[in-house]
C-alpha positions as CSV (number, residue, x, y, z in Angstrom):
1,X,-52.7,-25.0,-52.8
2,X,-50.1,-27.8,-52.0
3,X,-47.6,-26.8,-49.1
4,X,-43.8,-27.2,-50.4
5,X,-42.6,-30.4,-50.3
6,X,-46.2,-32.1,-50.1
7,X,-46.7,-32.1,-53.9
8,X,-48.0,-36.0,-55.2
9,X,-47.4,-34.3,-59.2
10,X,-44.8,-32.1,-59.3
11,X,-44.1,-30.0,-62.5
12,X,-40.9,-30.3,-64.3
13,X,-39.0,-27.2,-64.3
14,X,-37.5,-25.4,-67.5
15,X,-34.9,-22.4,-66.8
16,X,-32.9,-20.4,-69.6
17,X,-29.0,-21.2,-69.9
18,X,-28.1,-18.4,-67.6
19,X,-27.9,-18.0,-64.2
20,X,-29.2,-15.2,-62.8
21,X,-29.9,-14.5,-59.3
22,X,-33.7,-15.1,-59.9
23,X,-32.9,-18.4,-61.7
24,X,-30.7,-19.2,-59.0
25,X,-33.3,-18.8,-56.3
26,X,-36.4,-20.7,-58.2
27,X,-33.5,-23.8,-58.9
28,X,-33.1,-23.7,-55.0
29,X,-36.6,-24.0,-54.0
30,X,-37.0,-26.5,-56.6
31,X,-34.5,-28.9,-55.2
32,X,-35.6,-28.0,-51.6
33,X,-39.1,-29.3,-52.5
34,X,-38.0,-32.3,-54.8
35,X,-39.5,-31.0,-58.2
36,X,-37.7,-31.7,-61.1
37,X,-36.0,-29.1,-62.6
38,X,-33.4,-28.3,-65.7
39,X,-31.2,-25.8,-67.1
40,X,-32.1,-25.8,-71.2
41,X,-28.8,-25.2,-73.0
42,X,-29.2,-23.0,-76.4
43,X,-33.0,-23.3,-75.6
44,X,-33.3,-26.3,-76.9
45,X,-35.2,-29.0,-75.2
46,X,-33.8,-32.2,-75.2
47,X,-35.8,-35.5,-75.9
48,X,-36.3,-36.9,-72.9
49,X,-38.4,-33.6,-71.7
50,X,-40.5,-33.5,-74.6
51,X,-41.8,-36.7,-74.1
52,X,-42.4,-35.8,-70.6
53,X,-45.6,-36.1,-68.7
54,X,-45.4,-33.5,-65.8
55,X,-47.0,-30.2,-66.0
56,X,-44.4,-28.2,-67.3
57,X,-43.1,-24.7,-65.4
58,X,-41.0,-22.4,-67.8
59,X,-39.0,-19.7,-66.2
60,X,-36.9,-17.5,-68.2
61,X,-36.8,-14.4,-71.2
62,X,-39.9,-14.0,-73.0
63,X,-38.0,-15.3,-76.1
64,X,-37.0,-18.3,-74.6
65,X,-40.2,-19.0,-72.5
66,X,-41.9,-18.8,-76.4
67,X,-38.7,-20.5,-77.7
68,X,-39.5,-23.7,-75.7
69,X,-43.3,-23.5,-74.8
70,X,-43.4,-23.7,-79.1
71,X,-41.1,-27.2,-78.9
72,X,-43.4,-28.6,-76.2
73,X,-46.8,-27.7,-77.5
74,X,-47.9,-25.3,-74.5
75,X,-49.2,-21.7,-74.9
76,X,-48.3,-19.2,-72.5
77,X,-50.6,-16.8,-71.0
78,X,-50.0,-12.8,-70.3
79,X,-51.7,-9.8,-69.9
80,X,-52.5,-8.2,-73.8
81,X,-50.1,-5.4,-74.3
82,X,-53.1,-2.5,-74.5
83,X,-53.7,-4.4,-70.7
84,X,-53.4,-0.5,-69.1
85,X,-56.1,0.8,-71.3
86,X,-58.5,-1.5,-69.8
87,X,-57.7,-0.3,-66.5
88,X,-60.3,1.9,-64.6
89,X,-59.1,5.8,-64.2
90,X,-59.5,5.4,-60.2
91,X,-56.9,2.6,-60.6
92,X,-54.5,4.6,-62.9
93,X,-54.7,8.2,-61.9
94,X,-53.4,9.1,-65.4
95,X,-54.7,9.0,-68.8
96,X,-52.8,6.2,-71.2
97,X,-53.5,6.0,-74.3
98,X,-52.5,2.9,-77.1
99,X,-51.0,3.9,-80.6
100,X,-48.1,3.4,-82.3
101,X,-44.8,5.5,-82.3
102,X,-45.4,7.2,-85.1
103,X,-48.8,8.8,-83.5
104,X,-46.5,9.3,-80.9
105,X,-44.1,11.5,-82.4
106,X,-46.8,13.9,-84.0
107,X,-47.8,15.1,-80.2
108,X,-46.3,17.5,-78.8
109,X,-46.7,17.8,-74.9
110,X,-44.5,16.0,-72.4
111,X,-45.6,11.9,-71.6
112,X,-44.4,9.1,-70.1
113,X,-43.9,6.7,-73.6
114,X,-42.5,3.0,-73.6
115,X,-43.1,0.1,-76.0
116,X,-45.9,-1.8,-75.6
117,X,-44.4,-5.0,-75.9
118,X,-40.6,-5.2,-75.5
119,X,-37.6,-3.4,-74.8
120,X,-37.3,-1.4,-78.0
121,X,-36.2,1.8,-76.7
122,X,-36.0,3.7,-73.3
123,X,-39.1,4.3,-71.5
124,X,-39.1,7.5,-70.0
125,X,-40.5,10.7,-69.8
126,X,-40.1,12.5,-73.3
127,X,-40.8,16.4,-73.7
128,X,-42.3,16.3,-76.9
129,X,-43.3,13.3,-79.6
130,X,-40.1,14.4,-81.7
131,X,-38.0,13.2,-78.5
132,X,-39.2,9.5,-79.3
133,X,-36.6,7.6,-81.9
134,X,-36.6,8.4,-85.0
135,X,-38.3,6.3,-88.1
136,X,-34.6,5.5,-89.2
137,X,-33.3,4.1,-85.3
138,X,-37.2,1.9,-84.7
139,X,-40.3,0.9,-86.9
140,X,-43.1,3.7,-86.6
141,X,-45.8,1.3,-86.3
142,X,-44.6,-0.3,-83.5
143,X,-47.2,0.0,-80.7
144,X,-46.5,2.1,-77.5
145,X,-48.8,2.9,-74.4
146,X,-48.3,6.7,-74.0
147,X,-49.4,8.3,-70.1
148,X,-49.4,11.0,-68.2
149,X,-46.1,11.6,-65.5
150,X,-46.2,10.3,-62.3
151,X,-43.5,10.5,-59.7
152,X,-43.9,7.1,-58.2
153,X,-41.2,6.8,-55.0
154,X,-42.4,3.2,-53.8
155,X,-43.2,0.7,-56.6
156,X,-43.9,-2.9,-55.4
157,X,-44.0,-6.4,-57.8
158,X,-47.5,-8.4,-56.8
159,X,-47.2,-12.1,-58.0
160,X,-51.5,-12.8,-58.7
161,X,-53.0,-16.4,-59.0
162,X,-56.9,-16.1,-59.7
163,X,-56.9,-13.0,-58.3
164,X,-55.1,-13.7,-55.1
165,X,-51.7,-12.1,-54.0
166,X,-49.7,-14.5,-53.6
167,X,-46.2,-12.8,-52.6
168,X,-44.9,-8.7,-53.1
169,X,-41.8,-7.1,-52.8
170,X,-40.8,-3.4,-53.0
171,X,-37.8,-3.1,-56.4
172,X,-37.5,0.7,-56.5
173,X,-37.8,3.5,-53.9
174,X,-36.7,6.9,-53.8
175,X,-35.2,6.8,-57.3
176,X,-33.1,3.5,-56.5
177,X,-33.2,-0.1,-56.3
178,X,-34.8,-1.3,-52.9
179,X,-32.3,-3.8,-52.1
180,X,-30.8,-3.7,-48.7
181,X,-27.1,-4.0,-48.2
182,X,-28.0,-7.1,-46.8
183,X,-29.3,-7.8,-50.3
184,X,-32.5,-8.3,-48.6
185,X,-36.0,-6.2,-50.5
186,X,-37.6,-4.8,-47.1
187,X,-40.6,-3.1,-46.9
188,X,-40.4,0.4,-44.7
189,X,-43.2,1.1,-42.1
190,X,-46.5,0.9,-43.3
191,X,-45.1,0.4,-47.2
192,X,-46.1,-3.1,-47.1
193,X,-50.1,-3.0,-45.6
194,X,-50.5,0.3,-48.1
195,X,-49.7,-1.6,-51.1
196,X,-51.0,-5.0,-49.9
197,X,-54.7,-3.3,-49.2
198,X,-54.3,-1.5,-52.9
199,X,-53.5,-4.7,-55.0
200,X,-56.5,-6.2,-52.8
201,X,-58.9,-3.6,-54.3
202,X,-58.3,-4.1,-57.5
203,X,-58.0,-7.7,-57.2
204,X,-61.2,-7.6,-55.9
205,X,-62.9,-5.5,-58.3
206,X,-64.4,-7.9,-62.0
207,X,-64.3,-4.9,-64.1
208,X,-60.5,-5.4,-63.8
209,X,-59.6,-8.2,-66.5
210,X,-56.7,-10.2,-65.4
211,X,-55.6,-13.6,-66.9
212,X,-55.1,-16.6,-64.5
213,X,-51.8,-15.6,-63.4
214,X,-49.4,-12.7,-63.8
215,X,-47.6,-10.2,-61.8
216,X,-49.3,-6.8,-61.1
217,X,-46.5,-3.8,-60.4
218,X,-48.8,-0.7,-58.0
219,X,-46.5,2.2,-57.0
220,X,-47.5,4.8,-54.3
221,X,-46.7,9.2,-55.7
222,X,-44.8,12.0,-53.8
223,X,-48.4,12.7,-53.3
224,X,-49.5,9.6,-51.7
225,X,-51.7,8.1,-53.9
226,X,-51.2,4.0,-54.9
227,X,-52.0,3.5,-58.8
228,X,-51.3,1.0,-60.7
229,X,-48.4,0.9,-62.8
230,X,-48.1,-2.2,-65.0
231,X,-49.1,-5.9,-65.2
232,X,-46.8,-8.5,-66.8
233,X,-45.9,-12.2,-67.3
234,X,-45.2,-14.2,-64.2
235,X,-42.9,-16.6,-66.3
236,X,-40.6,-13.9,-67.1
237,X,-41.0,-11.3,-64.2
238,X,-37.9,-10.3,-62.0
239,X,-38.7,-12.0,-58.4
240,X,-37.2,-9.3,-56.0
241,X,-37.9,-10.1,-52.5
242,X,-40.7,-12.5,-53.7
243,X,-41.2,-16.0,-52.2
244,X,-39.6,-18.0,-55.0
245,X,-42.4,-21.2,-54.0
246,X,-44.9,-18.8,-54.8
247,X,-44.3,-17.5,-57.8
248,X,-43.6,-20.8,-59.0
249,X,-47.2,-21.7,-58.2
250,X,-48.1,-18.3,-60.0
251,X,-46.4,-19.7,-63.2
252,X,-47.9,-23.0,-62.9
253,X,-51.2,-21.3,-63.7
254,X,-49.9,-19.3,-66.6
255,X,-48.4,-22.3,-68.8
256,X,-50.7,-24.6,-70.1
257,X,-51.3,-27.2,-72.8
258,X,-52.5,-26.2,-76.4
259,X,-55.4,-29.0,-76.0
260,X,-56.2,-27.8,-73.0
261,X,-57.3,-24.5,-74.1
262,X,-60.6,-23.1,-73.0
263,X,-62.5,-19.7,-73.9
264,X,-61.2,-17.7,-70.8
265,X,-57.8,-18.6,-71.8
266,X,-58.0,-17.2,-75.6
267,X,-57.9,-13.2,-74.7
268,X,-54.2,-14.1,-72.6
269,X,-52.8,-16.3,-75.1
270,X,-49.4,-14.2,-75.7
271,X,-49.6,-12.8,-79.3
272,X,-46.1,-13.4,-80.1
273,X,-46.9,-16.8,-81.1
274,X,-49.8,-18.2,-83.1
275,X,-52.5,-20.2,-81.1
């Protein structure tokens, strides 16, 4: 991996036209360590970029990392949406199952429901399948990942490149946001070495499937257990306290060009747009 600033080919970096704070703090780094980088307006990509040579780095929404990936010919890569159910029950401590919302709504004891793929409705803890929006508010054949309740107090963002950690930062604990006042995202005592040594197992262990690059969220219970809780795209992934260099390396790995697709990238080719 190159140190910052020590780069001989540095991707050209593509951010969305707003600023947020994460945006803000991957334009920084960029300028710090002299790789190009541009705000797309109305997620557009002008000319001169699409001719362009660099590897290209997209950071933004999903729909405008698909938006612009689709004008530039690249593919973006992401953990399938059924990802959990893949996941070993040592990992998980919980039972998820995959079906769609309609399945969802015929059962009739209390789960942890959210969409699959999306931000379609609320996911939370629902008493009973006639909890979950109705056929007239969302399509019923949307698909949803359905789990058992856990009570996670610590949950911590991984960024993962070839199944390395690359940089982690605690976002919630205790039922809030785990920003300091300082707007720093410390780890407590011991928080840090319990959820580094957890993502490291898994990590660790090939009956896990994990594309090239993503981020994997782990969370520790009231009861002390780690599982894991979700695994996303690094191009769109909230940073937290994570080393904006790094995760910029993470996405490197998980944009790439449509002629340059092999086998082991096929299964993480995002769905959302033909490949």
């Amino acid at each position: 991996m190159s140190e910052p600033g020590k780069d001989d080919h540095p991707p050209t970096v593509l951010l969305g036209p707003r600023a947020t704070d994460d945006s803000v703090a991957i334009w920084r780094v960029c300028v710090a360590i002299h790789w190009p980088v541009h705000r797309i307006q109305a997620w557009r990509v002008p000319e001169e970029l699409r001719s362009c040579q660099n590897n290209i780095i997209i950071y933004g929404e999903p729909l405008f990392a698909e938006a612009v990936a689709d004008q530039l010919n690249l593919v973006l890569l992401e953990p399938s949406i059924d990802w959990l159910t893949s996941v070993p029950y040592k990992y998980l401590s919980r039972q998820i199952e995959f079906m769609t919302l309609g399945s969802a709504r015929l059962l009739d004891s209390p789960a942890f429901v959210k969409p699959a793929d999306g931000k379609i409705f609320d996911p939370k803890v629902y008493a009973t399948g006639q909890d979950l929006p109705s056929e007239a508010q969302v399509d019923q054949d949307i698909p949803v990942l359905r789990s058992g309740i856990m009570d996670f107090r610590l949950e911590v963002r991984c960024f993962v490149l070839d199944r390395k950690l690359l940089t982690m930062s605690p976002y919630w604990r205790e039922g809030e946001i785990a920003r300091s006042a300082d707007d720093q995202w410390p780890f407590l005592p011991h928080e840090e070495t319990g959820a580094r040594d957890f993502a490291e197992t898994i990590l660790s262990d090939t009956t896990v499937p994990l594309p090239p690059a993503c981020t994997l969220d782990v969370g520790k219970t009231s009861d002390g257990i780690w599982a894991v809780i979700e695994s996303n795209p690094c191009w769109g992934a909230g940073l937290y306290g994570c080393d904006p260099y790094q995760v910029l390396q993470t996405i490197r790995s998980a944009i790439i060009r449509r002629s340059e697709i092999t086998a082991s990238h096929r299964p993480w080719i995002s769905k959302r747009r033909s490949a």
